[in-house]
Structures are given as C-alpha cells and as structure tokens.
N, CA, C and O atoms as a GROMACS GRO file, in nm:
protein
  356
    1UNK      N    1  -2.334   7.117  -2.562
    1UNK     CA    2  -2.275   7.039  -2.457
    1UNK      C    3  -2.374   6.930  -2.413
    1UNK      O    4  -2.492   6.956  -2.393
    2UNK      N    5  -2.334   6.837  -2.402
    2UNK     CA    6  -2.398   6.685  -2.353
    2UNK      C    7  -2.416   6.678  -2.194
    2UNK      O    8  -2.324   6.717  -2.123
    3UNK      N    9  -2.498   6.644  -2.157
    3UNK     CA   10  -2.544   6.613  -1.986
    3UNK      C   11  -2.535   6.469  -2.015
    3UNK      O   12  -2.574   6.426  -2.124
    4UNK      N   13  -2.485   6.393  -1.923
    4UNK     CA   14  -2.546   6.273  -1.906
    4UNK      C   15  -2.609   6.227  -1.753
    4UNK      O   16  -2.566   6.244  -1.640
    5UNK      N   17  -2.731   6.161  -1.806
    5UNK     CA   18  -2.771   6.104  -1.696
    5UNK      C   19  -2.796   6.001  -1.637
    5UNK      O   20  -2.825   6.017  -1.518
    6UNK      N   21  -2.798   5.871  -1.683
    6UNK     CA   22  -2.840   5.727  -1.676
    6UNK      C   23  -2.944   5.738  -1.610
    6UNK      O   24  -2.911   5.687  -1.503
    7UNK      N   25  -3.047   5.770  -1.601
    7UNK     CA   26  -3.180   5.769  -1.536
    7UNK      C   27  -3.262   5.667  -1.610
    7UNK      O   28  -3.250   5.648  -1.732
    8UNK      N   29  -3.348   5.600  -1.531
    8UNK     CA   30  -3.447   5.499  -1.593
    8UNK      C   31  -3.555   5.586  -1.644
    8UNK      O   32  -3.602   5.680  -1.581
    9UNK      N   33  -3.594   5.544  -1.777
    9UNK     CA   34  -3.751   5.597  -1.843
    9UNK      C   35  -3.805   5.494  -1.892
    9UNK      O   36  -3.744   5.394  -1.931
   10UNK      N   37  -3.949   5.515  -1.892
   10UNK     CA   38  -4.081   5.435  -2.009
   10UNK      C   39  -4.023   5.507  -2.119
   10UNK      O   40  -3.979   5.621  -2.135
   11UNK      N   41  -4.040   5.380  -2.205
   11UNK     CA   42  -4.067   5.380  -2.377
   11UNK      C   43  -4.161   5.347  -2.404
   11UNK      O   44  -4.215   5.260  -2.336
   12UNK      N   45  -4.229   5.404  -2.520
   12UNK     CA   46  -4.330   5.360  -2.622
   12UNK      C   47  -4.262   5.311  -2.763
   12UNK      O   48  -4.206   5.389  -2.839
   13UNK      N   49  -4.275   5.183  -2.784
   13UNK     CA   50  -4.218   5.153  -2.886
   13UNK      C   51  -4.315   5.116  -3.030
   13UNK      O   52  -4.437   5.110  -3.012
   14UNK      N   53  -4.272   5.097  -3.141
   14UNK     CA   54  -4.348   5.119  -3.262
   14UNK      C   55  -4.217   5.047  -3.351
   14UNK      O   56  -4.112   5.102  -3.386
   15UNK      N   57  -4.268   4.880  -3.380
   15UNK     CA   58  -4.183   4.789  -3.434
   15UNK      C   59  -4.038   4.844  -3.416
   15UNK      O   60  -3.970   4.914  -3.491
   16UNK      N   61  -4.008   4.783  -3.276
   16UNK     CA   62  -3.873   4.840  -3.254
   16UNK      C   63  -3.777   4.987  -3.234
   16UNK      O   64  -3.659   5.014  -3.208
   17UNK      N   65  -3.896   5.054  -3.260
   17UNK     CA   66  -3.813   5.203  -3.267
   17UNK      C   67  -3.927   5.259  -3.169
   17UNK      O   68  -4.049   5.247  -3.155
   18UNK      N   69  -3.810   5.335  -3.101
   18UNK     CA   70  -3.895   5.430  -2.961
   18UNK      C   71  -3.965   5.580  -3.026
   18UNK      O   72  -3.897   5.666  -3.082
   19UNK      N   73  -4.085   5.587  -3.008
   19UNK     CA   74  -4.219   5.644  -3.008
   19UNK      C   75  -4.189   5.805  -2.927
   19UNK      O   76  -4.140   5.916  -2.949
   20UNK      N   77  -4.249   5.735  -2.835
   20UNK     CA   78  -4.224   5.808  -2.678
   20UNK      C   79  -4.149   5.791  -2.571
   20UNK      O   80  -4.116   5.674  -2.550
   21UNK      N   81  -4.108   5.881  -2.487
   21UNK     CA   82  -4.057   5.815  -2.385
   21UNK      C   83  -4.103   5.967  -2.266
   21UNK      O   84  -4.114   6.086  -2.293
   22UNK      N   85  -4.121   5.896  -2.144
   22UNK     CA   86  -4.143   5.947  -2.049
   22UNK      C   87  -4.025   6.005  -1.957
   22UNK      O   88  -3.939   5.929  -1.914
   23UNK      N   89  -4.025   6.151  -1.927
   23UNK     CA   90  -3.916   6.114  -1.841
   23UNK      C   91  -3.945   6.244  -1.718
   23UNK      O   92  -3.999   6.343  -1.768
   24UNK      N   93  -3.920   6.254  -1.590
   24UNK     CA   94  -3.961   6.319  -1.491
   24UNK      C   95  -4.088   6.365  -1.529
   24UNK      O   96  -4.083   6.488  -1.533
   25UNK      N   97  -4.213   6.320  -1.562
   25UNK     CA   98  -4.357   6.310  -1.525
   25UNK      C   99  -4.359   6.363  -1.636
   25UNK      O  100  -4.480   6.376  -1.650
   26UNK      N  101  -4.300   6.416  -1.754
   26UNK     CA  102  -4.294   6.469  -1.905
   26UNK      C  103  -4.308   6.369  -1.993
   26UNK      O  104  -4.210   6.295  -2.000
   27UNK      N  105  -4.408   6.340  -2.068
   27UNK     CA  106  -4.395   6.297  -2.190
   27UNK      C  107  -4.356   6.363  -2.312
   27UNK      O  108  -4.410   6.466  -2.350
   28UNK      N  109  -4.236   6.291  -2.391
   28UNK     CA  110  -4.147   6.347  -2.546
   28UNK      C  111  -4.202   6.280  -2.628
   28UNK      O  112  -4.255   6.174  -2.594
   29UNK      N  113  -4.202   6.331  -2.775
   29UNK     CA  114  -4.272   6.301  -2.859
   29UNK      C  115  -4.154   6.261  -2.935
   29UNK      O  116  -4.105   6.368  -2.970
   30UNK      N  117  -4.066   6.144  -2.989
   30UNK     CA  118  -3.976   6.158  -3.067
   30UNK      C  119  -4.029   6.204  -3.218
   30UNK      O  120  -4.124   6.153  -3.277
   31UNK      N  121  -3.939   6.318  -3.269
   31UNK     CA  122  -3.988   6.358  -3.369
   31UNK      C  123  -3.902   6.298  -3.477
   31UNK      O  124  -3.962   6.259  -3.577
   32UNK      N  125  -3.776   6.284  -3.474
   32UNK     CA  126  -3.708   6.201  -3.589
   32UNK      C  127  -3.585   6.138  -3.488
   32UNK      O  128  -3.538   6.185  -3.384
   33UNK      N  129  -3.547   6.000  -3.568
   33UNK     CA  130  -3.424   5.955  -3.524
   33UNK      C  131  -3.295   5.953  -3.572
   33UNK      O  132  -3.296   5.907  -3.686
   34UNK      N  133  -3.185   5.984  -3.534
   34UNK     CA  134  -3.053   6.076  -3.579
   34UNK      C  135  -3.006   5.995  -3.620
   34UNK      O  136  -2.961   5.993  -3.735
   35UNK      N  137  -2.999   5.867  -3.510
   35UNK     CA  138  -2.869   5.750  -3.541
   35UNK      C  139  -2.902   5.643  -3.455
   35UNK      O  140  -3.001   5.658  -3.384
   36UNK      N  141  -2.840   5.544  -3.449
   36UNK     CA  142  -2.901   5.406  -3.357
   36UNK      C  143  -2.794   5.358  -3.398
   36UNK      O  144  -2.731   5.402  -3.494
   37UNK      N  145  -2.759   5.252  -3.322
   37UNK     CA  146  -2.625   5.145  -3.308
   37UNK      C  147  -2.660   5.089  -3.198
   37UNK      O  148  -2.729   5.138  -3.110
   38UNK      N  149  -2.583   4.919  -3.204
   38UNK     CA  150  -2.617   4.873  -3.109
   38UNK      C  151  -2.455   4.812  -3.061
   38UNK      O  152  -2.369   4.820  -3.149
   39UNK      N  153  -2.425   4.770  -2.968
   39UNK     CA  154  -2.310   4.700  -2.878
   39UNK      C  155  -2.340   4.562  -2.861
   39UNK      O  156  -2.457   4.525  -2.859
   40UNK      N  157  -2.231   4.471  -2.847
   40UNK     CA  158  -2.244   4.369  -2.828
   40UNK      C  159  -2.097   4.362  -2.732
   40UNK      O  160  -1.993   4.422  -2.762
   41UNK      N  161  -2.116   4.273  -2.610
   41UNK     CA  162  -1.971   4.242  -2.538
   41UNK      C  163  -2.043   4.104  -2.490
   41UNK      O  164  -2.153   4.086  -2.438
   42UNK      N  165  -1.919   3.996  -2.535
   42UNK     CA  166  -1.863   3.854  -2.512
   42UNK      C  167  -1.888   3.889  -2.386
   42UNK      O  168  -1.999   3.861  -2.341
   43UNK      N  169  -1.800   3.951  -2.309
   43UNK     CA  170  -1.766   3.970  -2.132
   43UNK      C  171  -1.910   3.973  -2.051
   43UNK      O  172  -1.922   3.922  -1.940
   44UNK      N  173  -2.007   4.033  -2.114
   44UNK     CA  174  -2.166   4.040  -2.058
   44UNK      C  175  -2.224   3.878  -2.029
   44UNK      O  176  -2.308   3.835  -1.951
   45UNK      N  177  -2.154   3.827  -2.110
   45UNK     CA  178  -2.214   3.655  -2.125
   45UNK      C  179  -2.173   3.585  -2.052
   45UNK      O  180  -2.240   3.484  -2.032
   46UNK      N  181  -2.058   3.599  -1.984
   46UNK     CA  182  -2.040   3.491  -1.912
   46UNK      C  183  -2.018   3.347  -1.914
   46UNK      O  184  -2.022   3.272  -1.816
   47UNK      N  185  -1.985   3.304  -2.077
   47UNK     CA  186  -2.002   3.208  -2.113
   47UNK      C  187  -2.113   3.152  -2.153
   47UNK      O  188  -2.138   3.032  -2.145
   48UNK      N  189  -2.229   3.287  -2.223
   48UNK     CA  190  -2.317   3.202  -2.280
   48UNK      C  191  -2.286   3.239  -2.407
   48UNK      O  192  -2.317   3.358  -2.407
   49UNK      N  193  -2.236   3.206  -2.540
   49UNK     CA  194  -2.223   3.257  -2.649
   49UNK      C  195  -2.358   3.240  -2.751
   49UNK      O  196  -2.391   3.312  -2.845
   50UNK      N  197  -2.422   3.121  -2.698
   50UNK     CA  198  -2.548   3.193  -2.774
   50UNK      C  199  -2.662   3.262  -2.761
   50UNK      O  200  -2.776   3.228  -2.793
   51UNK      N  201  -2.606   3.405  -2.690
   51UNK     CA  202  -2.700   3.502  -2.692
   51UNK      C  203  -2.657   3.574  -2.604
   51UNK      O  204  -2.677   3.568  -2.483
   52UNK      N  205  -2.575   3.672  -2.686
   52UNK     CA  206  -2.456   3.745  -2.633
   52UNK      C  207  -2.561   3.910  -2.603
   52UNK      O  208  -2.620   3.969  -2.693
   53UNK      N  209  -2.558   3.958  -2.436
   53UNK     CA  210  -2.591   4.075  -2.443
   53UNK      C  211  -2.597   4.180  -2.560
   53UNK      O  212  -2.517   4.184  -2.654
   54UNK      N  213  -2.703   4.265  -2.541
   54UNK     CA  214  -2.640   4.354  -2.644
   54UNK      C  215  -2.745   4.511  -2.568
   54UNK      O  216  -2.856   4.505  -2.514
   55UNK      N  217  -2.655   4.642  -2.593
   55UNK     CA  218  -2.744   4.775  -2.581
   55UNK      C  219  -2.762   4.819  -2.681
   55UNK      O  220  -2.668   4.813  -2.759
   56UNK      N  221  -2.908   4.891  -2.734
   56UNK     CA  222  -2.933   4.959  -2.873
   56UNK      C  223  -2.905   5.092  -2.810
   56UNK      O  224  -2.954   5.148  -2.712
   57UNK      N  225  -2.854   5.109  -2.858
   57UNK     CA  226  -2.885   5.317  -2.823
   57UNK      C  227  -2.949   5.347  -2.943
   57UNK      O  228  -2.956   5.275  -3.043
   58UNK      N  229  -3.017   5.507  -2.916
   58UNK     CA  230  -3.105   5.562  -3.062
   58UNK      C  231  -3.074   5.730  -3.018
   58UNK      O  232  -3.131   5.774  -2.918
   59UNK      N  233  -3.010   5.794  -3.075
   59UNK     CA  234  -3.007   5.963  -3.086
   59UNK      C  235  -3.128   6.016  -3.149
   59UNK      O  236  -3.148   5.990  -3.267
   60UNK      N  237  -3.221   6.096  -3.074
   60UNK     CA  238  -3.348   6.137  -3.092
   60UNK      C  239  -3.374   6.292  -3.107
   60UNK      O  240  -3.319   6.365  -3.025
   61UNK      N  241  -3.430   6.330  -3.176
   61UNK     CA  242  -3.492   6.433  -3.182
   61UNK      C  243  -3.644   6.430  -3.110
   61UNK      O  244  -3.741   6.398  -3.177
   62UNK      N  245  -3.657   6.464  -2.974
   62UNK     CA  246  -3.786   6.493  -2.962
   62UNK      C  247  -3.843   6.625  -2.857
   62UNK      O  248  -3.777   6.698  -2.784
   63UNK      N  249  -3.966   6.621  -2.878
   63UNK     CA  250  -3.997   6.762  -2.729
   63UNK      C  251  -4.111   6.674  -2.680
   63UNK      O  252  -4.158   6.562  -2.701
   64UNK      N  253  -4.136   6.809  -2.584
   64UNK     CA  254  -4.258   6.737  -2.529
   64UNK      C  255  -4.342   6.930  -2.481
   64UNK      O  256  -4.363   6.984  -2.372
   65UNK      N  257  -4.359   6.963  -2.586
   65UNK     CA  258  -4.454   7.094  -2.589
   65UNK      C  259  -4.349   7.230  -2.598
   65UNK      O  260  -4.388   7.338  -2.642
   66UNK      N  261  -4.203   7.204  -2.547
   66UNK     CA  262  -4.132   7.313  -2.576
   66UNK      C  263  -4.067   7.281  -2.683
   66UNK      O  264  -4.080   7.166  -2.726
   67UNK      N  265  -3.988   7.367  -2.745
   67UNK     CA  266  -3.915   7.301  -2.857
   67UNK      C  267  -3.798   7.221  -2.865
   67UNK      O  268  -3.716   7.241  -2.776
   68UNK      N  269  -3.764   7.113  -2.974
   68UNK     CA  270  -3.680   7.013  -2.940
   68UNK      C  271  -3.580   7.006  -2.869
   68UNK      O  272  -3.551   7.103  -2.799
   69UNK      N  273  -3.512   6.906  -2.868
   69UNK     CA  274  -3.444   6.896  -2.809
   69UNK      C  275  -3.347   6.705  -2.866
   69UNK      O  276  -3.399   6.614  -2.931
   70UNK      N  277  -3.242   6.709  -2.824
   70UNK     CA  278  -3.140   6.585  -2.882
   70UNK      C  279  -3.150   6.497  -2.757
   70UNK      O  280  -3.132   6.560  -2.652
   71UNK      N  281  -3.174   6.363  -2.745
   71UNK     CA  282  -3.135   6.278  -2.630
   71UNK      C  283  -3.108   6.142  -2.680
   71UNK      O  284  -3.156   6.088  -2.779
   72UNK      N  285  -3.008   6.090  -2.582
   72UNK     CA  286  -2.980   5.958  -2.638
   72UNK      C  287  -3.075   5.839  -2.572
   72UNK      O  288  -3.065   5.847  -2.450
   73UNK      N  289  -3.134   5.769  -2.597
   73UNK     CA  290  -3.185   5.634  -2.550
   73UNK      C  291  -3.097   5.534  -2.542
   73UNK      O  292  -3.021   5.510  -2.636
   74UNK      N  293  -3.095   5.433  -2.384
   74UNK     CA  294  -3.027   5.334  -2.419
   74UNK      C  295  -3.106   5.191  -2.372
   74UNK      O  296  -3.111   5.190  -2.248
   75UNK      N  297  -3.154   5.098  -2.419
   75UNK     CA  298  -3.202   4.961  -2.381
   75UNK      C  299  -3.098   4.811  -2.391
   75UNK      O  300  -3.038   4.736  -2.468
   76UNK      N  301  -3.116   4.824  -2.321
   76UNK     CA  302  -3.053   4.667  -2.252
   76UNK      C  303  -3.138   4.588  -2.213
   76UNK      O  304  -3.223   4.589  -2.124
   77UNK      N  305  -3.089   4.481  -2.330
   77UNK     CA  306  -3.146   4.350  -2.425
   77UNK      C  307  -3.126   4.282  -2.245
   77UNK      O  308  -3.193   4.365  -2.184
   78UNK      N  309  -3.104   4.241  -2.202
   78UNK     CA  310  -3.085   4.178  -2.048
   78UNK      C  311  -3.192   4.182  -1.928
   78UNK      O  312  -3.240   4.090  -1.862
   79UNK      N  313  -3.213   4.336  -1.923
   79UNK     CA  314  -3.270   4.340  -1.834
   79UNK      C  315  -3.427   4.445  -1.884
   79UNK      O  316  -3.519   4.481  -1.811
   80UNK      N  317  -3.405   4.472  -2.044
   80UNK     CA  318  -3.518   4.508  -2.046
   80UNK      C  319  -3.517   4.623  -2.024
   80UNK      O  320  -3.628   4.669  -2.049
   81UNK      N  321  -3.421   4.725  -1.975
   81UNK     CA  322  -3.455   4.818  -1.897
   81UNK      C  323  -3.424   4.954  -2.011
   81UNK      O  324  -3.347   4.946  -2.106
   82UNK      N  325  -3.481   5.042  -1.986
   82UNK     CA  326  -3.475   5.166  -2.088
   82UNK      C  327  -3.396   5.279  -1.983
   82UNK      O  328  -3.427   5.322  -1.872
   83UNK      N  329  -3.244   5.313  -2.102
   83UNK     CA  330  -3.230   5.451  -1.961
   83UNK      C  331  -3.192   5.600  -2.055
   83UNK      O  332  -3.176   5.606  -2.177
   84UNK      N  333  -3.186   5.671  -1.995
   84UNK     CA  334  -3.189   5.817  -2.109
   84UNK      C  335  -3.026   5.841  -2.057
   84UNK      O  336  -2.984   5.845  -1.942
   85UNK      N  337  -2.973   5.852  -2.149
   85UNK     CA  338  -2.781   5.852  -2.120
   85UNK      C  339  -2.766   5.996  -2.148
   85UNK      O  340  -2.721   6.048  -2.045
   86UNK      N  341  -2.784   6.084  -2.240
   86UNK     CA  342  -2.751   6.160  -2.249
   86UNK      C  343  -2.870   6.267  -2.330
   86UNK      O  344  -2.946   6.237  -2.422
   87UNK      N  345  -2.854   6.426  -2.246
   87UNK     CA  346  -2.895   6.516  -2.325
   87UNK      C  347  -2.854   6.614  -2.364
   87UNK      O  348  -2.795   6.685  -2.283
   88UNK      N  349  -2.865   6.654  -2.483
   88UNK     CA  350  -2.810   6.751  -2.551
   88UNK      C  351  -2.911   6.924  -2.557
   88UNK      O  352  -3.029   6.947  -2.586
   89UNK      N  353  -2.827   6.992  -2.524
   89UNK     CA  354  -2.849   7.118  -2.503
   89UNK      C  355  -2.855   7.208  -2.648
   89UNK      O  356  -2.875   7.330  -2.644
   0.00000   0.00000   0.00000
C-alpha cells in the first residue's frame, strides 16, 4: 500500500539522478532506480511555449540503515523544489 505525502526533501544529485535524499532528519541511500518519467503541461506555461514546465518523478529503492524501502521522488523544473510523493510499504 502507497502513503502519500508531498513533503519537501534535500536531494543529492549525481548527473541528474538522485543520490540521496534527506527526509525527517534521516538520510536514504538510493540503492537502485525502478522507473523515472517526466510530465510536461502547456497549462503550467501560461503562454510561454518555449519552456514548457515539466516534473521528473524517479521510483527508488533506498534505506537509510533499516532495510529498504520504495519511494517516489518528485522535482519541479520551476521552482526547483524536490518533494517525496509517495511511500511504499
């Protein structure tokens, strides 16, 4: 079963692909990545078409000293901002 949370986290990134990420004073170690896709919506722009929002998400395998665990990452190209959407149990 999936939790979601939209909570803001630090990333550690490594040419584009998230490393680490921090989340309630825990550092995760991503150990492999499942899947990644990214979104794009016209409607985010506002009429700028050249350089149309976009969110990467990345499905992660990582822990952080207990054993793994599945979470989704999501970053938004906009504001920069890194948020943890969902975790898997």
């Amino acid at each position: 079963m999936a939790r979601v949370y939209g909570v803001p986290i630090t990333v550690v990134e490594r040419e584009g692909r998230p490393q680490r990420f921090t989340w309630e004073r825990r550092i995760y170690t991503v150990r492999r990545i499942i899947d990644h896709w990214v979104t794009l919506r016209t409607d985010w722009a506002a009429g700028a078409r050249d350089r149309l929002p976009r969110r990467t998400f990345w499905r992660v395998e990582a822990g952080s000293g207990r054993g793994p665990g599945v979470y989704e990452l999501r970053h938004d190209s906009d504001s920069g901002q890194w948020l943890l959407a969902r975790v898997w149990d």
